[in-house]
N, C-alpha and C positions, 0 to 999 in steps of 0.2 A: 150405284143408286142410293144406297146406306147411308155414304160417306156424304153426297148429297143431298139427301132427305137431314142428313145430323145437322150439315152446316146451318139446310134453312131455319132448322128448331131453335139454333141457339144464335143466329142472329136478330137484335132486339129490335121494334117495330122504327125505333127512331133512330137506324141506322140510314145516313146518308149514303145511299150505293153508288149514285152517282160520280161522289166525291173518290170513291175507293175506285171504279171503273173508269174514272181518268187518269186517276196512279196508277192501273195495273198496264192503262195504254202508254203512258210514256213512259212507264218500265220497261216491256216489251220491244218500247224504239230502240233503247239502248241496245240491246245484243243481237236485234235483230241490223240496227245500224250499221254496228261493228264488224259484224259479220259477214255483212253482203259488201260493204265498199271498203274492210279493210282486208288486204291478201300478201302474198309473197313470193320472194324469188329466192332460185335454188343455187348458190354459190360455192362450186364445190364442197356438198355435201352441209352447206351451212343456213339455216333463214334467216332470213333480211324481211322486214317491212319495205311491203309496196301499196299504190292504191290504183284503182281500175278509174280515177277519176283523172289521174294523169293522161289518160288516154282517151278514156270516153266523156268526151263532156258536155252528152246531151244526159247524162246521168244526173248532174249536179240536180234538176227539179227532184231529184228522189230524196236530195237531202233535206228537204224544205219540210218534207214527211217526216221523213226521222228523225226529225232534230225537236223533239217534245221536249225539250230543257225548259220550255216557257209554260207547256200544262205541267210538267212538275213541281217548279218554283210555284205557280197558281195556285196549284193544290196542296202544296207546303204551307203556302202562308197563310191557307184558306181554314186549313186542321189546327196549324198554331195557334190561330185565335180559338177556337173552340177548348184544347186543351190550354191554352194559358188560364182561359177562365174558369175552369174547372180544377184548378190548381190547387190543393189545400194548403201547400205551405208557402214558402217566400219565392219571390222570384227566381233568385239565387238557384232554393232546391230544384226549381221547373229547370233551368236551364242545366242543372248539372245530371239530371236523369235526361234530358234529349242527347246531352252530346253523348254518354255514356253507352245509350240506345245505339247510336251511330257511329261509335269507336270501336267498340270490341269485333265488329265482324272486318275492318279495315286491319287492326291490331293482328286478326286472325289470319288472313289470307297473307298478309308480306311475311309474320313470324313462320309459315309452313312455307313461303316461297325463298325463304332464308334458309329452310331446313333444304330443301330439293333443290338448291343450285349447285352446293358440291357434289351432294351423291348423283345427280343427273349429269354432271360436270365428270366426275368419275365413273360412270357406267358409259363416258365415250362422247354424250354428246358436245357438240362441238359450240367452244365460249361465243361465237358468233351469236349461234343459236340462243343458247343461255338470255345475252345481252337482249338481243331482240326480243325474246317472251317478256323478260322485267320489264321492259318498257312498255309493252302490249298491259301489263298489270295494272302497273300502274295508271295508265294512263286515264282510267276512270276514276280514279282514286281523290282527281284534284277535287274533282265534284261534291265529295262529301268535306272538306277543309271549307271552299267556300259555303255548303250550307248551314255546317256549321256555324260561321260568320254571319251570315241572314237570321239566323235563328237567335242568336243573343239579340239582336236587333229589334228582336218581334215585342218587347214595350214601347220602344220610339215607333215603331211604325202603327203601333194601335191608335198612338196616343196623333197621328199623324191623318192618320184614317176617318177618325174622330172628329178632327177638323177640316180636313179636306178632300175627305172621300176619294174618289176616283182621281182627285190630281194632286193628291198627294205623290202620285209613281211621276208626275212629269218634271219636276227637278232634276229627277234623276238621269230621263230622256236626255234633259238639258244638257248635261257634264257629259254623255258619250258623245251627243253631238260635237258640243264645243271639239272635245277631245279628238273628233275623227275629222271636222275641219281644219283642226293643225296638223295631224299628221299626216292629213291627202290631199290637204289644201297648196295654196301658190307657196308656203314658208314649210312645208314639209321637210325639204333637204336639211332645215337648219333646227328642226323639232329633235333634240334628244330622242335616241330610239324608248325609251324607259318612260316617258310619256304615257303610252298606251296601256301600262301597266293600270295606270288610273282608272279606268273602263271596268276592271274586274270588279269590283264591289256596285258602281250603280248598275252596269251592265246585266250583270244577274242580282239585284235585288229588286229589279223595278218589277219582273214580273210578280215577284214574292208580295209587295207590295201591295199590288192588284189585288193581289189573293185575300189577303189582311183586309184590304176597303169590302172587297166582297163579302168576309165570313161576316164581317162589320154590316155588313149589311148598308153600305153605300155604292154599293153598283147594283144597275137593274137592268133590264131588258133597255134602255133607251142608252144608257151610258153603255154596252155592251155592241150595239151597233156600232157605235163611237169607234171604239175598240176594234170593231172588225173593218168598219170600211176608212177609216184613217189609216189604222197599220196595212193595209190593202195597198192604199194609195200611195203612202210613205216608200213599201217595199220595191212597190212599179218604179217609184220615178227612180228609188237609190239608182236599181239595179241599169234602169235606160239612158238615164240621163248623168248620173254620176259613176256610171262603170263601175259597181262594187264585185267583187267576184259574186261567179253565181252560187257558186258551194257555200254549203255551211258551216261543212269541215275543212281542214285543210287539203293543198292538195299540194304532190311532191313539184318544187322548182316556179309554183306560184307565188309573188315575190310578198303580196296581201292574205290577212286570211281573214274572216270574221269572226269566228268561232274564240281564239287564241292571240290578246282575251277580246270580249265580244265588242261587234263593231255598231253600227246603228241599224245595219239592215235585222241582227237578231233581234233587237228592239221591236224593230215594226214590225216581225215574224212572232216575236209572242206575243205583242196588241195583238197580231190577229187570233191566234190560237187560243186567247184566253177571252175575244169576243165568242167566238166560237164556244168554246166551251159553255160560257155562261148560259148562249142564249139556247143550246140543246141540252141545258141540267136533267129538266124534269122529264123529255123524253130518253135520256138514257136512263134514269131512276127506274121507267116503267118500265123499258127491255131487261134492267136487271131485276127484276121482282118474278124473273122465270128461274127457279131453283137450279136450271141446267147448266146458264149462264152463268147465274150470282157463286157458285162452286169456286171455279177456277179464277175467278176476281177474289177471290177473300184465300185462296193459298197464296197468287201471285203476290196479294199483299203481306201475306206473312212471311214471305220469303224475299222479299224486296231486296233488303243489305245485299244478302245470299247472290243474287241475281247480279245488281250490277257489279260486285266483288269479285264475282270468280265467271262469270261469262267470258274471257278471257281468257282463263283456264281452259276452258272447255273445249277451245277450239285451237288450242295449244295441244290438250291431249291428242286431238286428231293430229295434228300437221306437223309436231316434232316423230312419230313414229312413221307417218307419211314420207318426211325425209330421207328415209335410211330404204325406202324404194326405188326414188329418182323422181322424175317426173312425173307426177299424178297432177290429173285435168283437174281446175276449181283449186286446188288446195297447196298444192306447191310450187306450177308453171305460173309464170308473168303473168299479170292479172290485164293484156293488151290482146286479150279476143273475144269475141262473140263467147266462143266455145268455152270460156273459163269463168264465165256471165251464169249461163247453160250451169257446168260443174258444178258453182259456187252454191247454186239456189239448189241443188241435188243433196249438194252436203251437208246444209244447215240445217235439214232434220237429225243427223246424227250429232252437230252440235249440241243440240238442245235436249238430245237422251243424254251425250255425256253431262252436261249441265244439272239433268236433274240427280244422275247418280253422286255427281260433285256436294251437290245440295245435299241429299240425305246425310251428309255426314258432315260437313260445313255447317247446317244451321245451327249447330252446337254451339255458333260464336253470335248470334243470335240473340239468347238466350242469357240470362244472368248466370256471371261466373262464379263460385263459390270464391267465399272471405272471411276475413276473421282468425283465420290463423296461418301458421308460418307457411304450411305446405302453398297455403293456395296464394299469398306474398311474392314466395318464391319462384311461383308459377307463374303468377302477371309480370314480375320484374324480367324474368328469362322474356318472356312473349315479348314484353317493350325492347328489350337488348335485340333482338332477333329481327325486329318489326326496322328497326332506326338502321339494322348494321344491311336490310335487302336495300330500304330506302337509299342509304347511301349507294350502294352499286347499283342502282337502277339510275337514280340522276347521272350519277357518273359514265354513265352507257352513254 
């Protein structure tokens, strides 16, 4: 109650909670995502990525929940305008303390899973295993490269906003569309598979965008409707009438995927989520103005990096010392039953204590590193060598 009563003291009257308590929720997608629909199989004493979506695929609507990539990019581009314009020095400096914010916890996590692949690799377990956790790491990792990209972007897109408000984002709509009528369209066979690559930058900037018109203050309650019952309608007809897979994520031996990189139906999934958003601002502002609530919204955002960096870890820590048991239900057997549905939802509270223990000593990358002289040089150049040489053996997995 302390720690609670401190928070509320020292958060100022003109804090937007709302804004913060839509980052703390689709912070919370990601590992909670992760967790429930990504699992493994036990291969002579080795883990392998598996997903429970291969098998179950009345699950896929659960991805449509978890997949807040679109209230993030929203709320991203929503705060960028706010700190852009609060910026005291040149644009330049803004941009090189965001990405700097956003590197060092990514720099941190691969330079300590560079250090733990031999010794874990020497205390027995097995390269199989190894391989598969890097990738499990990585694989949140791409997220912050593209937001990074969005984020130098946030002058064009003010100046964008400025004149086009709310459709400004729909150029961008444009170019995934085009793009996913060539490659799923009647001339698909003869579309370069590299195509679709093109998708990643409007794909995920349009939400961002949004975000920008909004902090801009050119989306309202009527343009926000827009937003909800278009991407509503866009989603219905992809998924009925044009067959887009129903997941959001990939799933293993599905030959499409939307997610990687994104196809139109995330489009019309984050119009929805960012109608949504918009048009319940003010009533989430007043449920977080309960000191009980607004707590654990202002840690999760301090520990954000933290979160979706090492959540992966954490469920690592369980399921690599899991293995050297055999078969455990949820956690190491085939993710192809009820009962490992059951296990899985059992075990994600212990993810998420390993998580915070991970955390208490993780946000140290967080935080600014010391500079200025040789020792601490010395120490970022080793981190970067460390950080590139995991990066390579994890692509290479």
């Amino acid at each position: 109650m302390r720690l609670v009563e401190k928070i509320e003291a020292r958060t100022p009257a003109s804090r937007d909670r709302a804004i913060d308590g839509l980052r703390a929720l689709a912070l919370l997608a990601v590992p909670t995502g992760h967790w429930l629909l990504g699992g493994f199989t036990l291969d002579d004493g080795a883990l392998r990525n598996a997903s429970p979506l291969g098998t179950f695929g009345f699950l896929s609507p659960v991805s449509w929940v978890l997949q807040m990539l679109g209230i993030f990019f929203l709320v991203g581009g929503y705060a960028s305008v706010l700190s852009y314009r609060r910026r005291k020095g040149s644009t330049a400096a803004w941009l090189r303390q965001r990405v700097t914010r956003l590197g060092r916890p990514v720099l941190g996590v691969t330079a300590v899973w560079a250090v733990l692949i031999p010794v874990l690799y020497a205390a027995g377990v097995p390269g199989t295993t190894l391989r598969t956790g890097s990738t499990l790491v990585v694989q949140p990792l791409w997220f912050v490269g593209v937001y990074v990209v969005v984020t130098a972007l946030t002058p064009y897109c003010v100046r964008a906003a400025r004149r086009l408000g709310a459709w400004a984002a729909a150029p961008l709509l444009g170019v995934v569309a085009v793009v996913d009528v060539l490659r799923y369209g009647p001339w698909g066979e003869a579309v370069p598979g590299w195509l679709s690559v093109v998708n990643i930058l409007p794909g995920w900037l349009f939400a961002y965008q949004l975000g920008v018109s909004w902090g801009e203050g050119r989306i309202g309650r009527r343009g926000a409707r827009v937003l909800l019952v278009g991407g509503g309608v866009l989603f219905a007809v992809l998924l009925v009438v044009f067959h887009y897979p129903a997941s959001m994520v990939g799933v293993p031996g599905e030959e499409r995927t939307n997610s990687h990189p994104p196809s139109l139906l995330v489009l019309a999934l984050a119009a929805v989520q960012s109608g949504a958003a918009i048009l319940l601002r003010d009533r989430i502002a007043r449920v977080l103005r309960r000191p009980a609530l607004w707590a654990p919204v202002v840690v999760i955002n301090l520990s954000a990096m933290t979160i979706l960096c090492w959540h992966q870890s954490a469920m690592l820590a369980a399921a690599v010392p899991g293995s050297y048991l055999g078969a455990v239900p949820g956690l190491t057997t085939a993710p192809d039953s009820l009962g490992w549905i059951v296990g899985r939802v059992l075990w994600m509270p212990l993810f998420a204590v390993l998580l915070v223990v991970i955390a208490r000593y993780a946000r140290v990358f967080e935080t600014p590193w010391p500079s200025g002289t040789r020792g601490a040089k010395a120490r970022r150049a080793a981190a970067g060598l460390l950080a590139a040489g995991f990066a390579v053996y994890a692509l290479a997995s």
